[in-house]
C-alpha positions as protocol buffer text, in pm:
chain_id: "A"
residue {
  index: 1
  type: UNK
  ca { x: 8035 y: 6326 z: 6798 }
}
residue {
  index: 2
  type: UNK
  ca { x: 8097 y: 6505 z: 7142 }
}
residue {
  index: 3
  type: UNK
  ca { x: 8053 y: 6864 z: 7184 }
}
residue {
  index: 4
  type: UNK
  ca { x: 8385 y: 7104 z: 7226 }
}
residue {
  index: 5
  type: UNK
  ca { x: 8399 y: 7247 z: 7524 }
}
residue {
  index: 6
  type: UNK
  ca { x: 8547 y: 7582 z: 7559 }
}
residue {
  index: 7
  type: UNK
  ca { x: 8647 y: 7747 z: 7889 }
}
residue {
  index: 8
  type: UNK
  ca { x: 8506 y: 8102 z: 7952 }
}
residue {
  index: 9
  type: UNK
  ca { x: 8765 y: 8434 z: 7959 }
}
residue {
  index: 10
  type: UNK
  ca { x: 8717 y: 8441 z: 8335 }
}
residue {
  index: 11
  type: UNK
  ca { x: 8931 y: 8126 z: 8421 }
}
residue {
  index: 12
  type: UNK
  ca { x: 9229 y: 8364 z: 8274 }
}
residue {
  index: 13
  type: UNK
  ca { x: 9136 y: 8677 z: 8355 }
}
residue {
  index: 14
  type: UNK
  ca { x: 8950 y: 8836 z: 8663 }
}
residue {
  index: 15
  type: UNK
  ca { x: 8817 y: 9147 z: 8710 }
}
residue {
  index: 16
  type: UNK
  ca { x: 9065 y: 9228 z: 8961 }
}
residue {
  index: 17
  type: UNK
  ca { x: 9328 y: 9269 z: 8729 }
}
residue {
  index: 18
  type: UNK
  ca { x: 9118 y: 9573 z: 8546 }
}
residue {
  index: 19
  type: UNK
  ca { x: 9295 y: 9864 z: 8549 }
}
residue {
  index: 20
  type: UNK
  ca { x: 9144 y: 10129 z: 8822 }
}
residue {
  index: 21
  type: UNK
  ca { x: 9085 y: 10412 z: 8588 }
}
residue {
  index: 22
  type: UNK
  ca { x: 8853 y: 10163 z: 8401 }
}
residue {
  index: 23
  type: UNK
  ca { x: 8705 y: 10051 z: 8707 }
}
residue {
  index: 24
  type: UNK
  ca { x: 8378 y: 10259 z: 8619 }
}
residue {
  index: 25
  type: UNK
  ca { x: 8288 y: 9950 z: 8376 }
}
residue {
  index: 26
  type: UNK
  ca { x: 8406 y: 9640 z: 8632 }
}
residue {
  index: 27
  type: UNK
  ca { x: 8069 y: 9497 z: 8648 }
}
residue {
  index: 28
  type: UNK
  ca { x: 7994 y: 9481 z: 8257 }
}
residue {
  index: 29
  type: UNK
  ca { x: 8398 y: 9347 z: 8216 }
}
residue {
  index: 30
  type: UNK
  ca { x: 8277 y: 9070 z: 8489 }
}
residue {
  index: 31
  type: UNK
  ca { x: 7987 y: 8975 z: 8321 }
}
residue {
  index: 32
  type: UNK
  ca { x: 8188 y: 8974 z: 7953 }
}
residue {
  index: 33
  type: UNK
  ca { x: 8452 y: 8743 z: 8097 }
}
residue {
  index: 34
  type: UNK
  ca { x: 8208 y: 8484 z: 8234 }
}
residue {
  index: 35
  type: UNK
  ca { x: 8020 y: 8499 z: 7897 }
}
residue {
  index: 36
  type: UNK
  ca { x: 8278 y: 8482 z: 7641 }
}
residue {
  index: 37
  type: UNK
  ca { x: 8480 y: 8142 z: 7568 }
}
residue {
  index: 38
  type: UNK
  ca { x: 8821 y: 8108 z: 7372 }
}
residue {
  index: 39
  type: UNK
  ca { x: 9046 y: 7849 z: 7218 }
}
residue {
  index: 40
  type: UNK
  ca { x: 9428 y: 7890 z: 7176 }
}
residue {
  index: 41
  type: UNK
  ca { x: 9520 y: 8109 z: 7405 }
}
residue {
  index: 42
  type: UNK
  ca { x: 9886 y: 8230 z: 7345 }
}
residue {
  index: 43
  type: UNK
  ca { x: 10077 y: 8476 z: 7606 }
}
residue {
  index: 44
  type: UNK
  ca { x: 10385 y: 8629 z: 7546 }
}
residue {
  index: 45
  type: UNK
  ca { x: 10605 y: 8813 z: 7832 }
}
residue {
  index: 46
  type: UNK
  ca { x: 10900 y: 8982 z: 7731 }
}
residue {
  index: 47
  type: UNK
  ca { x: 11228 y: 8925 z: 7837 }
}
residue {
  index: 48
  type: UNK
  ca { x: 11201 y: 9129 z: 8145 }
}
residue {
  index: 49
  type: UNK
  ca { x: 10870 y: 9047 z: 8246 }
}
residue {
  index: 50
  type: UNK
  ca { x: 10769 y: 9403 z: 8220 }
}
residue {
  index: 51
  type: UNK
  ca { x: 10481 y: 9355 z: 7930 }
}
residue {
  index: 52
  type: UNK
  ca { x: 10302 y: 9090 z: 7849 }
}
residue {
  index: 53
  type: UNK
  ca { x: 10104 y: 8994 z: 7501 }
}
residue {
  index: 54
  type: UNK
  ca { x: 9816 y: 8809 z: 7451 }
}
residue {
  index: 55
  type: UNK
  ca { x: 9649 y: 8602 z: 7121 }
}
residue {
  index: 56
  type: UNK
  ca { x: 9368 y: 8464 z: 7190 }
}
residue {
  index: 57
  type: UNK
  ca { x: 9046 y: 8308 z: 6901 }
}
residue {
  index: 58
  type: UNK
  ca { x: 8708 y: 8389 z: 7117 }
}
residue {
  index: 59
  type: UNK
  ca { x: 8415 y: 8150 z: 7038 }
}
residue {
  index: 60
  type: UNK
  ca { x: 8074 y: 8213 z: 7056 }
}
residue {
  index: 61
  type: UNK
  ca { x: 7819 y: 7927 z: 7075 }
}
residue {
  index: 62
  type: UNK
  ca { x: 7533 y: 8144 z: 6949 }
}
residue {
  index: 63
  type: UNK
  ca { x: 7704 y: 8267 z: 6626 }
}
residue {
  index: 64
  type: UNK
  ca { x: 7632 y: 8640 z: 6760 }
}
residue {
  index: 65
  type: UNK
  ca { x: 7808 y: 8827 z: 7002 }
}
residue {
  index: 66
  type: UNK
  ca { x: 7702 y: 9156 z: 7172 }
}
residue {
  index: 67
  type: UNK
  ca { x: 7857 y: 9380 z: 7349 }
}
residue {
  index: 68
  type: UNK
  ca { x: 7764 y: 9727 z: 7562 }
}
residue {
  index: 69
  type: UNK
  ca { x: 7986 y: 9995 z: 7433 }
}
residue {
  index: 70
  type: UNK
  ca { x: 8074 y: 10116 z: 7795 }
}
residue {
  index: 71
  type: UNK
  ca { x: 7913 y: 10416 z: 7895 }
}
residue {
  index: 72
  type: UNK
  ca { x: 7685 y: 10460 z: 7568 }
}
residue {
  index: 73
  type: UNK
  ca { x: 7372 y: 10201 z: 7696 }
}
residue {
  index: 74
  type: UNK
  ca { x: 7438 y: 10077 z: 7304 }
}
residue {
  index: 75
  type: UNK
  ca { x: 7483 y: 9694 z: 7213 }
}
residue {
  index: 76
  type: UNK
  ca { x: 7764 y: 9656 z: 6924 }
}
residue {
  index: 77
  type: UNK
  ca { x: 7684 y: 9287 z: 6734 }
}
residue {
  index: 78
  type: UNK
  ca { x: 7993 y: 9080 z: 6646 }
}
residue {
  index: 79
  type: UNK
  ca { x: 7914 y: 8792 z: 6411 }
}
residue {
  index: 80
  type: UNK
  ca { x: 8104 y: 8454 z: 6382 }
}
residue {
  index: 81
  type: UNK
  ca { x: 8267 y: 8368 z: 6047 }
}
């Protein structure tokens, strides 16, 4: 049986498109997108293109996620179910 592949956050989103006034976490956002990986990604604009909407299911090939809560130095585990 062949292994799913799953593209990373970073094909659809780049760090340039972080707001400025979070710009103080940029590098750990970078890092997130190139290590997180989705499946059915769904976007939404609205009717005058002035918000968008995203739904997105992220995968993780480890079963345990962790991220930095910015600014605190602490990791916060999310688990797969």
């Amino acid at each position: 049986m062949a292994d799913n592949f799953y593209p990373a956050l970073s094909t659809v989103v780049s760090v340039d498109q972080v707001p400025d006034n979070l710009s103080f976490v940029a590098d750990s956002i970078d890092n997130l997108l190139d290590q997180v990986y989705f499946k059915d990604l769904q976007l939404e604009k609205s009717n005058d293109g002035s918000t968008y909407s995203c739904l997105v299911d992220i995968v993780s090939t480890s079963g345990i996620l962790q991220l930095e809560i910015p600014g605190t130095g602490r990791l916060r585990e999310l688990r797969a179910t």
